[in-house]
C-alpha positions as CSV (number, residue, x, y, z in Angstrom):
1,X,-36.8,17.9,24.4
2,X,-36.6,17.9,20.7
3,X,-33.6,19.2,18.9
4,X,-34.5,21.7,15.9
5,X,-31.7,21.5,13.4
6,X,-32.8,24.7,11.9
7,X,-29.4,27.3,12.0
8,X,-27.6,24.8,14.0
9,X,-24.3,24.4,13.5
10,X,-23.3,20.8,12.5
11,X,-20.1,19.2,12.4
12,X,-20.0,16.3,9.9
13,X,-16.9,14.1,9.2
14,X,-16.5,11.6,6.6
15,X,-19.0,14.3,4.4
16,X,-17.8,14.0,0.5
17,X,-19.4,10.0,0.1
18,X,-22.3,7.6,1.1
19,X,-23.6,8.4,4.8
20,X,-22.5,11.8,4.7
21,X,-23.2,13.3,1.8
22,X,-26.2,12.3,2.3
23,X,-26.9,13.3,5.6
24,X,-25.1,16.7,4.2
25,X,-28.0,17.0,1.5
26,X,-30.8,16.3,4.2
27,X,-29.2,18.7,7.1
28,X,-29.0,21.6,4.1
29,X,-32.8,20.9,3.5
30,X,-33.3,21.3,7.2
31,X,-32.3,24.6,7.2
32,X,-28.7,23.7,9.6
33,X,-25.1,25.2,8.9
34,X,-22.8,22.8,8.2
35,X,-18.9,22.5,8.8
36,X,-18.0,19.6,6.2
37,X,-14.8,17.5,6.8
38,X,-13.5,15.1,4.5
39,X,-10.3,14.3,3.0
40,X,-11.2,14.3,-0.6
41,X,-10.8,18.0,-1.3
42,X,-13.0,17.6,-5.4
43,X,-15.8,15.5,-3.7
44,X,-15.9,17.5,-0.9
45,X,-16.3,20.4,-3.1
46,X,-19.4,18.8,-4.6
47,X,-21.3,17.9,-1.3
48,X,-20.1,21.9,-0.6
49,X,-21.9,23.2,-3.6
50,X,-25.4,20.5,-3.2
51,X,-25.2,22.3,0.3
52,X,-25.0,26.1,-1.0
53,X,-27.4,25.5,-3.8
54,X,-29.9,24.2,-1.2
55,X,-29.4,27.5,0.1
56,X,-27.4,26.2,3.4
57,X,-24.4,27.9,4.8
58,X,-21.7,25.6,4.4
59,X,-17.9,25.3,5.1
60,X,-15.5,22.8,3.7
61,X,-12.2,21.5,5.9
62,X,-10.0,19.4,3.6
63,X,-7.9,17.2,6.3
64,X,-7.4,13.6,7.5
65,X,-8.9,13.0,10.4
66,X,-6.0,11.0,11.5
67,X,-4.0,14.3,12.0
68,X,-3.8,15.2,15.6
69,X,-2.9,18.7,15.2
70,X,-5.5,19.4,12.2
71,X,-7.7,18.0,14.6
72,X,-7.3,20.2,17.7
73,X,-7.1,23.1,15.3
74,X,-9.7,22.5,13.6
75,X,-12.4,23.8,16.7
76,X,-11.3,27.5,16.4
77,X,-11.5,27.1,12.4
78,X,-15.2,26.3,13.0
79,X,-15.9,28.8,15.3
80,X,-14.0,31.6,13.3
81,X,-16.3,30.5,10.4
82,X,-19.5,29.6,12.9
83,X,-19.6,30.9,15.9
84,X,-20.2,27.3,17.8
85,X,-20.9,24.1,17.3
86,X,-24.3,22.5,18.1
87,X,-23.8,19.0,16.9
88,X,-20.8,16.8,16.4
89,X,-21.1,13.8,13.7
90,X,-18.6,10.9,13.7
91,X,-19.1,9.5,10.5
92,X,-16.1,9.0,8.5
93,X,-15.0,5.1,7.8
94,X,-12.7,2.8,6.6
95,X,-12.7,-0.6,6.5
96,X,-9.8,-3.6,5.9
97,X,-10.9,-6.9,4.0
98,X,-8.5,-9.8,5.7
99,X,-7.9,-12.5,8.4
100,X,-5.9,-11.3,11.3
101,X,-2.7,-13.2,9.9
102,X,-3.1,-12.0,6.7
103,X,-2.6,-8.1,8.3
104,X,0.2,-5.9,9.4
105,X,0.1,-4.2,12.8
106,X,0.2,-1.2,10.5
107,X,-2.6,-2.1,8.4
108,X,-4.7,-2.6,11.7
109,X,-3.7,0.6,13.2
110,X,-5.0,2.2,10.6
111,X,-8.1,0.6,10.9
112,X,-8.7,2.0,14.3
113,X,-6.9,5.9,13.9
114,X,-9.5,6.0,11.2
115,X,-12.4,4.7,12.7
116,X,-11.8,4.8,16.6
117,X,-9.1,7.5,17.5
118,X,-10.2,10.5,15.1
119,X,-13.7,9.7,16.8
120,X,-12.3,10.1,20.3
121,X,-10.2,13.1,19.4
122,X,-12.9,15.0,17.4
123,X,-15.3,14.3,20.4
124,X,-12.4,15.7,22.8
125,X,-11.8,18.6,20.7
126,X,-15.4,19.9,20.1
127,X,-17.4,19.0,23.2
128,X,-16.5,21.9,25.3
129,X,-17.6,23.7,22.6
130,X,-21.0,21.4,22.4
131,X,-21.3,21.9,26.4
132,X,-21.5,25.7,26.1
133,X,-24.9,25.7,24.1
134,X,-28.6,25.0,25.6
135,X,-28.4,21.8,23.5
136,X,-26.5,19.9,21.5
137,X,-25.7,16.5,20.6
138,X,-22.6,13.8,19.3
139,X,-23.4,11.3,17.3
140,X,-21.3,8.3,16.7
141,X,-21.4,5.7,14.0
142,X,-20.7,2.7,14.7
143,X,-22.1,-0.7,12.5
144,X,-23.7,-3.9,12.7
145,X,-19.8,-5.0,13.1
146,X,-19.8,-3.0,16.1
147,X,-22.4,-5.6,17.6
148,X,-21.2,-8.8,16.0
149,X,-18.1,-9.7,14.5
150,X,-17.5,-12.0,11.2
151,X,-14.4,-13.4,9.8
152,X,-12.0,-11.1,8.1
153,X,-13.6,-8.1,9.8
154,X,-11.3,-8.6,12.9
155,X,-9.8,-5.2,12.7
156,X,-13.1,-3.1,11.6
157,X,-14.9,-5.1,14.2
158,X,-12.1,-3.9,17.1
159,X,-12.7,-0.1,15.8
160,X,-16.9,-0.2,15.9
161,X,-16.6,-2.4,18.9
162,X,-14.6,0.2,20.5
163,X,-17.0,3.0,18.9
164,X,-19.5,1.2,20.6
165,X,-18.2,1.2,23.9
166,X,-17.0,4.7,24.1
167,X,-20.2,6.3,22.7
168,X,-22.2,4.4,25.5
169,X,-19.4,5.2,28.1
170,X,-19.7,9.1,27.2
171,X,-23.4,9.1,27.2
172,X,-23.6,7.7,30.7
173,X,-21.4,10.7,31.6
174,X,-23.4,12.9,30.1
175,X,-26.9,11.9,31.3
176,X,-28.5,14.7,32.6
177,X,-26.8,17.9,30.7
178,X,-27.4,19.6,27.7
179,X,-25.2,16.9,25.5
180,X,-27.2,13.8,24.4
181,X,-25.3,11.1,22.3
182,X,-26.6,9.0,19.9
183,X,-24.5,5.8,19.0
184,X,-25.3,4.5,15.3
185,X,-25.5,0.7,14.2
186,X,-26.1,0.6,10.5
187,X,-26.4,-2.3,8.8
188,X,-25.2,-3.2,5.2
189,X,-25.6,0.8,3.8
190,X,-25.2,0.7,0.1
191,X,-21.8,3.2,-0.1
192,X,-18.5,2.6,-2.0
193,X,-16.6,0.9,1.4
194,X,-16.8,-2.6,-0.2
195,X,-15.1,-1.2,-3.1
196,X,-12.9,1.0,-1.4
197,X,-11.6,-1.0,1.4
198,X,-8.0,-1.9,2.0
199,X,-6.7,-5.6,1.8
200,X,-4.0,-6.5,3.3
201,X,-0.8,-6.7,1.6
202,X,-0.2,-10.5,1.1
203,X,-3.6,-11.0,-0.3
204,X,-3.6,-12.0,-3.7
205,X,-5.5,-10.4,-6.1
206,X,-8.4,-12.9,-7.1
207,X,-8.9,-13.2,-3.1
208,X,-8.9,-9.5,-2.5
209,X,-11.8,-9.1,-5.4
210,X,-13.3,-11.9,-4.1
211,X,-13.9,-10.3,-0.8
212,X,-15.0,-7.1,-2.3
213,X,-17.5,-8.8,-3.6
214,X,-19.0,-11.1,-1.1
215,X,-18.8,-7.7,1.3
216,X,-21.1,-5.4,-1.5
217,X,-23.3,-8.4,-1.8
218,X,-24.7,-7.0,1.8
219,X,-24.9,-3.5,1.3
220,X,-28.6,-3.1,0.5
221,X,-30.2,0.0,2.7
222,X,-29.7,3.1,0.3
223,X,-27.6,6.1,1.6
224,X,-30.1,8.5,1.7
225,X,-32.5,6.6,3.9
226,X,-30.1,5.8,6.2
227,X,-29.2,9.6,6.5
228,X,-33.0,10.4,7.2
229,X,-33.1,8.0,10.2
230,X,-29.8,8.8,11.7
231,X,-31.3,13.0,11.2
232,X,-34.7,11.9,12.8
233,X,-32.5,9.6,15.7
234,X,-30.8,13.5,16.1
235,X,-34.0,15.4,16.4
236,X,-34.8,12.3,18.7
237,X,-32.1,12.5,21.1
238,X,-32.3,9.1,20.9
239,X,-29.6,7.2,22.4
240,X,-29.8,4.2,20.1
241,X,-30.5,3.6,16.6
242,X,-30.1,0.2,14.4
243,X,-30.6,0.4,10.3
244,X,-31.4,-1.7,8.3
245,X,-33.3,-5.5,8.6
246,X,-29.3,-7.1,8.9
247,X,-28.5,-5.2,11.6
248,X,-32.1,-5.8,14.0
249,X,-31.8,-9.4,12.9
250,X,-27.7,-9.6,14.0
251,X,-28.8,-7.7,17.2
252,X,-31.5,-10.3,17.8
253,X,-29.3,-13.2,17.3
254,X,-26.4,-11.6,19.1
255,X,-28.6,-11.5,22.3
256,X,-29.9,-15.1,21.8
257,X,-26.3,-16.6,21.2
258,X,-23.6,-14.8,22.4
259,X,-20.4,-17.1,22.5
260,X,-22.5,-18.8,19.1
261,X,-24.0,-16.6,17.0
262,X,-22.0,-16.8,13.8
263,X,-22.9,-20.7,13.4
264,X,-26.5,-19.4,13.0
265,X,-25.5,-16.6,11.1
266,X,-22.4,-18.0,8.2
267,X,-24.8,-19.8,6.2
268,X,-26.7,-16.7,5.6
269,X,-23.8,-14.2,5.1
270,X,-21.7,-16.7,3.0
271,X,-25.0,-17.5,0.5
272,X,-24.7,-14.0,-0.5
């Protein structure tokens, strides 16, 4: 059965930037009330006031996801605002531009509290209060990365690999009740997390630009089209959703070549 996102309450992290502002400014359209959670307090504000213009209830929750008691509080800060909590959306991201030897264990943890562990301990936090409602749904995004892996992606590839494997472990659990999961794969998404990422710290500066550079070179699908599919995917219930050309085409070639399907691939990505 469809899910109608009218006056649900949805739970978005990673909300001020790219993905999810978007989806924020699509969701408000909807008619949904949303619980916005980001760590950048000024653009959070502006996603926040998009939202309330549009004429959507909205609530804003400055913290890092990282935070393991802002975390497990944050569940009674939504339903003191709320009342419940219909969907669940994983969405914040981070990503680290470096060969494994170039990077700290440090630098690699952070990798995956970011994009692994704040998605396992949001999920544990807010699915009893998903299971109490006729219907709701997680969603979880993960990345092409989380399908394939490329060179100096080692530690984003462990934490959408992971994403990967959790969302489809969880949605096997929860065949059958009133929780359906969908695990996102986007593609390059045109956002700021080229330009934003994290280099380790014995890169030098001409390769860490360099890097940043070859990485935005791939970022082609546009935010706000990638929101509206990941929405529709919602709606859906659909347990699966690839975006973008890149990421069909890595899927494709994944399947075809599994132990070999960055010698078909490098001449591609590294012409970029």
């Amino acid at each position: 059965m469809q899910l109608k996102l009218k006056d649900k309450v949805v739970v978005l992290t990673g909300a001020a930037s790219g993905i999810g502002a978007a989806m924020s400014d699509r969701l408000a359209a909807k008619g949904a009330r949303l619980a916005l959670i980001d760590k950048s307090g000024n653009a959070l504000g502006e996603t926040l006031d998009r939202a309330r213009s549009a004429g959507a209830t909205a609530t804003g929750y400055v913290l890092d996801i990282t935070d393991r008691a802002a975390v497990a509080d944050l569940p009674d800060r939504v339903m003191a605002d709320h009342g419940r909590a219909t969907v669940l959306v994983n969405g914040a991201g981070v990503t680290l531009l470096g060969t494994f030897d170039q990077t700290t264990l440090e630098e690699f943890d952070w990798v995956m509290d970011v994009n692994f562990n704040a998605m396992v301990r949001m999920t544990h936090a807010f699915l009893p209060l998903l299971q109490q409602q006729p219907q709701a749904h997680i969603c979880n995004i993960s990345s092409l990365f989380g399908l394939i892996a490329l060179p100096s992606q080692a530690a984003y590839a462990a934490s959408k690999f992971a994403a990967r494997g959790f969302s489809e472990g969880l949605r096997h659990e929860l065949e059958g009740s009133n929780v359906g999961l969908t695990v996102v794969h986007p593609g390059g998404v045109n956002t700021a997390i080229a330009r934003d990422a994290r280099v380790p710290s014995s890169t030098t500066p001409e390769e860490a630009e360099a890097r940043k550079a070859r990485a935005a070179k791939l970022l082609k699908t546009p935010p706000e089209k990638a929101a509206d599919q990941i929405i529709a995917a919602i709606e859906k219930r659909q347990p699966r959703l690839l975006i973008g050309r890149d990421a069909r085409m890595g899927d494709r070639i994944q399947r075809l070549f599994p132990a070999s399907y960055w010698s078909k691939m490098k001449g591609f990505v590294n012409d970029k």
